[in-house]
C-alpha positions in Angstrom: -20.5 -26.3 -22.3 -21.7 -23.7 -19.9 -19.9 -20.5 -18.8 -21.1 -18.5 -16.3 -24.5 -20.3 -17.1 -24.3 -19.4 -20.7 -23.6 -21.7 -23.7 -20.6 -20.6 -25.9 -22.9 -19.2 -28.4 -25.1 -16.8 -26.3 -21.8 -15.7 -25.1 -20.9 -15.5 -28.6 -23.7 -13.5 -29.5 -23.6 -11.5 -26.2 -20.1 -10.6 -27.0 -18.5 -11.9 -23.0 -17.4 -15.7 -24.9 -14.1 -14.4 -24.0 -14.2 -12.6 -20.7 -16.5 -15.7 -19.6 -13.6 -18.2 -20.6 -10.8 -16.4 -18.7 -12.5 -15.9 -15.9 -13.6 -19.5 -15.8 -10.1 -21.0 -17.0 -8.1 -19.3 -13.5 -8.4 -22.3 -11.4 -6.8 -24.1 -14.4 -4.0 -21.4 -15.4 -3.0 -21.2 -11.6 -1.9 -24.6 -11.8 -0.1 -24.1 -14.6 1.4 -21.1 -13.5 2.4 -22.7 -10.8 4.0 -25.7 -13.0 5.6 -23.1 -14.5 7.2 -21.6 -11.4 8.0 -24.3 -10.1 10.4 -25.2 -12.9 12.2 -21.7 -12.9 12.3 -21.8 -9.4 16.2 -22.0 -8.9 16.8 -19.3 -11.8 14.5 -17.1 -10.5 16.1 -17.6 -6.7 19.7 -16.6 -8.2 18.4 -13.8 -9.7 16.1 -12.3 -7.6 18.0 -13.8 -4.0 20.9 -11.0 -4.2 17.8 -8.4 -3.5 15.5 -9.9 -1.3 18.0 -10.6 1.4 19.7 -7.6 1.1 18.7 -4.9 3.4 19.6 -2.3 1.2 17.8 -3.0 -1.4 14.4 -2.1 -3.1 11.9 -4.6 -4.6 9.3 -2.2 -6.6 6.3 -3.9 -8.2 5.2 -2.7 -11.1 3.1 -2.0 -13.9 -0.5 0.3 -15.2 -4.0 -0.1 -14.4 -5.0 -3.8 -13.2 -1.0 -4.6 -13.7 -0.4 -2.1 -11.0 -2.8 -3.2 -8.2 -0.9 -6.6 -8.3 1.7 -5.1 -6.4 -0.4 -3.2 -3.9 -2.1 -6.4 -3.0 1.4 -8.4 -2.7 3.9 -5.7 -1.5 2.5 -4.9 2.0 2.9 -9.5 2.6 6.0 -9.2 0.9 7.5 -6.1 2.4 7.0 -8.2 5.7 9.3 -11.2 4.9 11.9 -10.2 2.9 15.7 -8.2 3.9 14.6 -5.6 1.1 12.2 -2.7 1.0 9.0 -4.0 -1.1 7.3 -1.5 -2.6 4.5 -1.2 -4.9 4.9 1.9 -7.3 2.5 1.9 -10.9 4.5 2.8 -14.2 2.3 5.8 -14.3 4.3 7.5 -11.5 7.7 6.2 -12.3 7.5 7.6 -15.7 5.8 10.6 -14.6 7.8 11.4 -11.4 11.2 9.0 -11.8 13.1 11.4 -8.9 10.7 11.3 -6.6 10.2 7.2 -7.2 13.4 5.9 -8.0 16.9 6.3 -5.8 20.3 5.7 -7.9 21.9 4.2 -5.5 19.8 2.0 -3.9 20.3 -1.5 -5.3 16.8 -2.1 -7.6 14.7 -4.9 -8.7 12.4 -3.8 -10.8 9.2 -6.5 -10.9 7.3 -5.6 -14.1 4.0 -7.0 -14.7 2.2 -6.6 -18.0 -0.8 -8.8 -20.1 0.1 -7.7 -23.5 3.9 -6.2 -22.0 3.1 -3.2 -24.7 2.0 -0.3 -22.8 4.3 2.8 -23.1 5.1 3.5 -19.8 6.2 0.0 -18.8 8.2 0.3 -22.0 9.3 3.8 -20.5 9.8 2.6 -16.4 12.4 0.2 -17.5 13.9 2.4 -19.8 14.1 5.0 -17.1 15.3 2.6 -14.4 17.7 1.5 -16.3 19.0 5.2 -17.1 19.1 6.6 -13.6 19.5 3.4 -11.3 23.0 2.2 -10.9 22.4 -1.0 -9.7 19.2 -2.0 -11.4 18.0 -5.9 -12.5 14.4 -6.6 -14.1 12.0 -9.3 -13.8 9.3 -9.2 -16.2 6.4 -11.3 -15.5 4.0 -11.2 -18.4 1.5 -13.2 -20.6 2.8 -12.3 -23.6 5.7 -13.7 -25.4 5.7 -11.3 -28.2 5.5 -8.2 -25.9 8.1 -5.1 -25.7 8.8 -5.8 -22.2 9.5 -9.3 -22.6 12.8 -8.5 -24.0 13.2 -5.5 -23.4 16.8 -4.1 -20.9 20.2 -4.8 -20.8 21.7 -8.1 -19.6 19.9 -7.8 -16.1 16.6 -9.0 -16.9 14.9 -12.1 -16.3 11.4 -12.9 -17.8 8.9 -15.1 -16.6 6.6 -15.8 -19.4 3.0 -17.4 -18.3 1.0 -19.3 -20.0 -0.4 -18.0 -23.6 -4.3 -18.8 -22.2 -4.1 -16.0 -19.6 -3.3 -13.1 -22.2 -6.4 -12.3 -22.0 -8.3 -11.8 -25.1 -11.1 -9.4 -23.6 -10.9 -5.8 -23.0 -10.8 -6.4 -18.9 -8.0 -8.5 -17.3 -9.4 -11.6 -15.4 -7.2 -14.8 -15.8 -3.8 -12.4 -16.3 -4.5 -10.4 -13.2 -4.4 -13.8 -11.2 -1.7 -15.5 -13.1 0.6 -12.6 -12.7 -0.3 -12.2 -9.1 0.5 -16.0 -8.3 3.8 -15.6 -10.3 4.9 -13.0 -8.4 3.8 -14.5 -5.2 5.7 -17.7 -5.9 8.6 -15.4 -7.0 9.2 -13.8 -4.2 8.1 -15.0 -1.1 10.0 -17.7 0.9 6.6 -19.1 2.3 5.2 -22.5 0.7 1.7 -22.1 -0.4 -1.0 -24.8 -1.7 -2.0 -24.2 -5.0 -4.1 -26.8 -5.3 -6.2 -25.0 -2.2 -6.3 -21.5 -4.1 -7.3 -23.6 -7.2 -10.2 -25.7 -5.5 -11.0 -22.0 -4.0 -11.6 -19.9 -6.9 -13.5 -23.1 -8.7 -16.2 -23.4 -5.5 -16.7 -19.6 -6.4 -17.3 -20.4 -9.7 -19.9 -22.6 -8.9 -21.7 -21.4 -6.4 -21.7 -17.7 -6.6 -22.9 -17.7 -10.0 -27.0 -17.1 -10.0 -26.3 -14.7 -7.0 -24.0 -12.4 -8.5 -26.2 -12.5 -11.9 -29.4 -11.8 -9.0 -27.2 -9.1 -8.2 -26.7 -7.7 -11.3 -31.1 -7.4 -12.2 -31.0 -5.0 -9.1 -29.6 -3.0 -11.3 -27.3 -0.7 -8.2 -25.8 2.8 -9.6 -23.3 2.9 -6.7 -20.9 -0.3 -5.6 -18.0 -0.3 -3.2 -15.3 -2.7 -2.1 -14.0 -3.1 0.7 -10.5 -4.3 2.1 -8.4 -4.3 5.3 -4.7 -4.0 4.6 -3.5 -6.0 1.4 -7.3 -6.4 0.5 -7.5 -2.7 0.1 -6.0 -3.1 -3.2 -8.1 -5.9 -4.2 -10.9 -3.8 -3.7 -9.8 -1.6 -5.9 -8.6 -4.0 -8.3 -12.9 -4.8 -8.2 -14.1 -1.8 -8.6 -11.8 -0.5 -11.8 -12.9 -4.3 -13.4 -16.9 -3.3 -12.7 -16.4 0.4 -13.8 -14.5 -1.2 -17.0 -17.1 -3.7 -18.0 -20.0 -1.3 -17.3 -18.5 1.3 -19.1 -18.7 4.2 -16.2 -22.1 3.5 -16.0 -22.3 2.8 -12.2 -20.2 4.6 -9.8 -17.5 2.4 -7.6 -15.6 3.3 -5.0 -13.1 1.3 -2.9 -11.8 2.1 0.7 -11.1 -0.2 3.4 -13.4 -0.2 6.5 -11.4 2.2 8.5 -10.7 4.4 6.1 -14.3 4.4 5.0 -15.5 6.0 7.8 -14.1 8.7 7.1 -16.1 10.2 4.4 -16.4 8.2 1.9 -19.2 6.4 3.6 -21.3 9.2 2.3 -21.7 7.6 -0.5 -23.6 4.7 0.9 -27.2 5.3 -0.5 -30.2 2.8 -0.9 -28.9 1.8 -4.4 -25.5 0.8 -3.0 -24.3 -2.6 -3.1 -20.9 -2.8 -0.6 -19.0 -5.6 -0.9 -16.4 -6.7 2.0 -13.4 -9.0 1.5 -12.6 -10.5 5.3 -8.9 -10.7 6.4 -8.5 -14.2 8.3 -6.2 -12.5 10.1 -7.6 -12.2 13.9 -6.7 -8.9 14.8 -7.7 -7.7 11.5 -10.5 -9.4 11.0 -12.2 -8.0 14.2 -12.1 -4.5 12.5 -13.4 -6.0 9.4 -16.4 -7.4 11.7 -17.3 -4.1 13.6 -17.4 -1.8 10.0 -19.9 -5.1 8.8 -22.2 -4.9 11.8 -22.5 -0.8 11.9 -23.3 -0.9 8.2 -26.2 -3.5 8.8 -27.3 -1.3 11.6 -26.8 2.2 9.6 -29.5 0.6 7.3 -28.3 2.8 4.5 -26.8 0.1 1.8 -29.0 -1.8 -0.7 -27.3 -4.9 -0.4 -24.0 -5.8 2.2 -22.1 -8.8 0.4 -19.4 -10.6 2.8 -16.8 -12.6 1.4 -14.9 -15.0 3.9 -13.2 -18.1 4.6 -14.3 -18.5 8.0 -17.7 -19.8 8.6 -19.0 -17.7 11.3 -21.2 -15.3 9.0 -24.8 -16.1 8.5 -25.2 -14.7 5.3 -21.7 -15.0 3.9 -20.1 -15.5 0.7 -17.7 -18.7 2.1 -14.4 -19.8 0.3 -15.0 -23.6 1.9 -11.7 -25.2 3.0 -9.6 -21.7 3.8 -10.8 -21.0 7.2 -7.3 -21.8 8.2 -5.6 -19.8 5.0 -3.1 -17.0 4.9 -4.4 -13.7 3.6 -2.2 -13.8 0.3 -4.2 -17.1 -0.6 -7.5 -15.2 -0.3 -6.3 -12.9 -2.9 -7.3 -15.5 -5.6 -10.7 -16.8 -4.8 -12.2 -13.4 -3.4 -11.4 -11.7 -6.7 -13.9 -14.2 -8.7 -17.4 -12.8 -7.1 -16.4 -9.0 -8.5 -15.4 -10.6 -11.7 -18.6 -12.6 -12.5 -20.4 -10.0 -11.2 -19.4 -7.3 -13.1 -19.9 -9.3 -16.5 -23.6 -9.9 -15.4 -24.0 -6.2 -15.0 -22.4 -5.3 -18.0 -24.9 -7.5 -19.8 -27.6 -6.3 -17.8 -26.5 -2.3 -18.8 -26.8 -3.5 -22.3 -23.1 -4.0 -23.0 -20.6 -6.1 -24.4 -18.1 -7.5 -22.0 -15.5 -8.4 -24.2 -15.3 -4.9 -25.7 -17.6 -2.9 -23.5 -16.1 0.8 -24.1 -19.3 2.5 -26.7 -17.1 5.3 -27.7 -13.8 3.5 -28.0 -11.8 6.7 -25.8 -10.6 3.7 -23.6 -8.8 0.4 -25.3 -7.4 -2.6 -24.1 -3.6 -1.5 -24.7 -3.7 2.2 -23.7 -2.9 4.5 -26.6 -2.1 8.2 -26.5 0.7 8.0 -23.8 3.4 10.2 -25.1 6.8 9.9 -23.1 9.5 12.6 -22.3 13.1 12.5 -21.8 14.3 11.9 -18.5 17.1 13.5 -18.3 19.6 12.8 -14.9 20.6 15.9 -12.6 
């Protein structure tokens, strides 16, 4: 069988077998994530319900690294259809600066994400919430059943626990990232979505955008940004922490979204740049999107300009068939696939391993090294 045009044992002997399974299983574990959803769906709506429609209340999505950007690519849709405040706010900071993030008496549901569920400070966020947050309920969406976070908290927690496939193996989170993403999604919004869509999606990607990502990858870029309006912002940068992961630091990314990038960043736009641009759907948004596109083509700086959309009125574009008429949260899925099979190509092509592509070993797949303080309350 073939992954990412590879047999299992090239991959094997490559050392990406894994990272090219998950990312080639998502299609698959969002349907089952979805089966999965769907079942807890009324336990999950009693739980959760109290918050969401009260206008009180705070919904912070959490979690470190890849775990983290979940919420900053679901919390700005959320935010916008829900009573509550939706917020996306990493682990990092909540441990770090619990004052500043958390507010005792604002009603709190805490929305923990986590692969393995190990990592201190998601450990330490829930701990902390708990401490300082009167009114304070956690659900814990994780791949791992065996993880700290699964059952960790006092009575008011509920946890979601995906399917075993997407804790991922590999040192970079593919099939997690999405599964926990979709979770959350189905958790908390009251809008119906098609998973079968987002499915057939992210598997047309994994066809077709195969032999020009690995093209990509041979022209070797030392710079790569990603770009996002709005929600997409964070799945730009989602892309560019998995390429610096698998490449090991070796090429420079940056992520920004066309707006913003104007001002400054786009300095770093040499001609060994590749910029990648996710395209909102949205209209109004999308028109933005289209005007940063054409100056960069007529700036003539960038190596390469790659365009992902869902509406076919791109020449050269990177099309999601069959979602020209999708909401942005359902781009979220397919978009991320390109960056993902790209990156393993250029990890290969720098001479690394994707499934454990850190040479020194100062970065590992569940962070080490984190030492937490007492919080104490004032």
């Amino acid at each position: 069988m073939l992954r990412l045009g590879y047999n299992e044992q090239e991959l094997e002997e490559k050392g990406a077998l894994w990272t090219a399974r998950e990312i080639e299983q998502q299609p698959e574990m969002l349907l089952e994530t979805d089966a999965i959803m769907a079942a807890t769906k009324d336990r999950i709506a009693a739980f959760a319900g109290p918050y969401l429609s009260d206008p009180l209340a705070r919904i912070i999505l959490t979690g470190a690294g890849t775990s983290a950007f979940i919420g900053e690519c679901l919390a700005p849709f959320l935010d916008a259809q829900v009573a509550a405040r939706v917020e996306a706010v990493a682990t990092t900071d909540i441990v770090s600066s619990p004052f500043i993030y958390l507010r005792s008496n604002a009603p709190t549901l805490l929305v923990s994400f986590g692969r393995s569920g190990n990592s201190p400070e998601s450990k330490g966020a829930i701990e902390i919430a708990d401490k300082l947050v009167a009114d304070v309920s956690h659900l814990v969406i994780t791949c791992n059943a065996g993880g700290a976070i699964a059952s960790q908290g006092k009575n008011n927690r509920l946890t979601v626990l995906l399917p075993d496939a997407a804790h991922d193996r590999s040192f970079a989170m593919t099939s997690s990232f999405t599964a926990m993403m979709y979770a959350a999604w189905a958790a908390l919004s009251p809008e119906p979505t098609d998973p079968s869509r987002i499915s057939d999606g992210c598997a047309n990607l994994l066809q077709t955008t195969v032999p020009m990502m690995q093209q990509l990858a041979k022209a070797r870029f030392d710079r790569v940004v990603y770009l996002g309006s709005g929600p997409f912002k964070g799945l730009a940068r989602e892309a560019a922490l998995k390429l610096m992961e698998l490449t090991d630091g070796k090429i420079l990314t940056s992520f920004d979204s066309p707006l913003g990038f104007r001002h400054g960043p786009k300095a770093m736009v040499t001609d060994r740049t590749m910029v990648m641009l996710f395209m909102s759907n949205d209209p109004l948004t999308r028109a933005y999107d289209m005007d940063l596109r054409a100056e960069l083509i007529a700036d003539g700086n960038a190596a390469r300009i790659v365009t992902l959309s869902a509406i076919d009125d791109i020449d050269d574009a990177v099309l999601v068939p069959g979602m020209a008429d999708a909401k942005d949260p359902e781009l979220l899925y397919p978009y991320i696939i390109p960056p993902q099979v790209y990156g393993v190509f250029a990890s290969l092509d720098a001479g690394l391993t994707p499934d454990n592509p850190n040479v020194s070993g100062t970065v590992n797949r569940v962070v080490q090294g984190v030492r937490l303080y007492a919080c104490e309350t004032v």
